[in-house]
C-alpha positions, 0 to 999 in steps of 0.5 A: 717133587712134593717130597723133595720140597718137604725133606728139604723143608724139614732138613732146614727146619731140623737145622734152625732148631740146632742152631736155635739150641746151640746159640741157648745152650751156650749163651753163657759163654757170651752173655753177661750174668745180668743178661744171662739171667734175663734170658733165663727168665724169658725161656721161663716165660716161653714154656707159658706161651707154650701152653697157652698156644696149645690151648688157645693156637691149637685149640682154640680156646682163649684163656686171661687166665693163665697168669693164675697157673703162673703164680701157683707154681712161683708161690710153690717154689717161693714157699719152699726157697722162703722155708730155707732162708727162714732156717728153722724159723717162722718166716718174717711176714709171718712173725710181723702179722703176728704167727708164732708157728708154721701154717700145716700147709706149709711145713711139706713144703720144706722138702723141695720135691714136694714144692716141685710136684706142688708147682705142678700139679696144683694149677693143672688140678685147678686148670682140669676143674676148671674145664670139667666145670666149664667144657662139660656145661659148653660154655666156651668164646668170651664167656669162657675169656670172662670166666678165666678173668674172674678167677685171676681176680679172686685169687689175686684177692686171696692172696692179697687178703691173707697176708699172714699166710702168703705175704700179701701184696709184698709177696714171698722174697728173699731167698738165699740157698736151693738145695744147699746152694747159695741162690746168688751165686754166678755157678748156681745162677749158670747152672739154673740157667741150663735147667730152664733151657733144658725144660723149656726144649723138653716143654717143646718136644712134648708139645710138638709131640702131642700137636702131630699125634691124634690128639693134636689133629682131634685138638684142630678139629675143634678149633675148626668146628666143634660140633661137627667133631661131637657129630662124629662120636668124638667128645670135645670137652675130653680133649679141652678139659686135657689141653687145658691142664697140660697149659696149666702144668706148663705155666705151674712149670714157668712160674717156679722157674720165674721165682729162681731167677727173679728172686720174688713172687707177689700177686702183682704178678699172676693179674690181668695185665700178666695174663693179657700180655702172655696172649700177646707173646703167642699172638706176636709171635704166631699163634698155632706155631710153637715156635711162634710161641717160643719167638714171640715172649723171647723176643717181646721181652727182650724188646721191653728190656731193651726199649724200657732202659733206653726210653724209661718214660715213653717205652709202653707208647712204643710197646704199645705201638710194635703190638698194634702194627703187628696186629693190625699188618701181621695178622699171622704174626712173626711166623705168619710173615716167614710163612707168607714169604715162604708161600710166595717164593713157591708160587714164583717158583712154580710159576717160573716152572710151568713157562718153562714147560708151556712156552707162550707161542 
């Protein structure tokens, strides 16, 4: 009965992540290209909640961190959009602070290869020194929470403060082509589109992957007691010091395909208040579920779109509102709730079983 329950479970399940792709994958035929291009930059936002739940759900590691990830990967890809605008030439902020030659750290990042493997392996090397730092010394809870906030503002910091080399507080915009293509165009917009729905479902796979296998149950066991997993011969701070750079690479992946959307990066958006509200999404939506995560930055962003151009000037007191309500009564979040309901349904139903079996007399 058990095994019935659970195939007919997981043939539904199999059913909703189909019927989940296919409304993704054709949403151009039925979305407006303003719409469609902020739905892409949601799936983009998914692929970070993504990582943040498999390092905070599955883990349990809290990281603010991970807006710094984020921004790595989008000045990647700005370095290299910003190059082909430029034609040949210094770009604009450079030549207005006062460069007359292209920085050497920048001149690789012509070739848009070399800006995609930058984008990824930059915030995972930092996110995989950061833990070797950090899980190899133990330091975990809220000093590891504080230790991630204060690398959030000394990049900030840096960036800001080198104008000359990152456009500062304006950030890297005004990109025209990607690879010979006009950046703008419907096609091009269309077809950057599909690219992110594709990552976002090849992010998933893997994730889901990664949280069925050993690693993912080894992952848990931490979460719920690391010591006792140190006591058994395993060794925590290998599997944080993973999870923690698969999140970042995850995130560099977001953040380049953030910039492609929106056209613009700037360390506005790598700060606290990013990184806070990328723990939201996973928390909304259910953290410990992927999908969760996938649900809670698609739909929370939606709701910020839709509540900000019908309420411009009460739409954070309402946001603020929607977080406090499910936090305060959906502990689980979106997916706990269908999980909960799930649960009770089962429990009537077997409840109805046993009467049935052992009639009262």
């Amino acid at each position: 009965m058990m095994s019935q329950t659970w195939s007919r479970a997981r043939i539904w399940a199999l059913i909703g992540y189909a019927v989940a792709a296919a409304a993704m994958f054709a949403a151009p035929l039925y979305l407006s290209d303003f719409r469609l291009n902020l739905l892409a930059k949601f799936l983009a936002f998914a692929i970070v909640a993504l990582g943040l739940d498999l390092i905070w759900g599955y883990t349990g590691i809290l990281s603010l961190g991970h807006g710094v990830f984020f921004g790595l990967g989008g000045y990647a890809m700005a370095m290299h959009l910003k190059l082909q605008a430029s034609g040949g030439r210094v770009p604009d902020f450079m030549d207005w602070s006062g460069l007359t030659s292209l920085p050497a750290f920048w001149k690789p990042f012509e070739s848009l290869g070399f800006a995609f493997l930058a984008g990824l392996l930059i915030p995972g090397l930092l996110a995989l020194i950061l833990g070797y730092v950090t899980f190899r010394n133990r330091i975990r809870g809220v000093y590891f929470t504080i230790l991630t906030q204060a690398l959030v503002i000394i990049t900030t910091t840096l960036l800001v403060g080198q104008q000359a080399y990152t456009g500062g507080t304006n950030g890297i915009t005004g990109y025209s082509k990607i690879a010979g293509q006009s950046i703008s165009s419907p096609d091009t917009k269309q077809m950057l589109y599909w690219v992110t729905a594709i990552f976002l479902v090849v992010a998933f796979v893997i994730c889901r992957f990664l949280v069925k296998s050993r690693f993912g149950k080894v992952l848990r066991a931490i979460r719920d007691g690391e010591n006792r997993v140190r006591f058994i011969g395993y060794n925590p701070a290998l599997y944080q010091m993973t999870a923690f750079a698969i999140s970042g690479v995850l995130a560099g992946l977001a953040g380049m395909l953030f910039v492609l959307h929106v056209g613009i990066i700037s360390p506005s958006m790598l700060g606290i208040v990013p990184s806070i509200e990328m723990v939201l999404w996973v928390a909304i939506g259910g953290r410990g579920t992927l999908i969760g995560a996938v649900l809670g930055a698609v739909l929370m962003n939606g709701a910020k779109s839709e509540i900000s151009a019908q309420y411009p000037d009460a739409w954070t007191f309402i946001m603020g509102g929607l977080f406090i309500v499910v936090v305060v009564f959906l502990p689980g979040g979106v997916t706990g709730l269908f999980q909960r309901l799930k649960f009770r349904k089962r429990s009537v139903s077997e409840h109805e079983q046993e009467a049935v079996r052992h009639p009262a007399v």
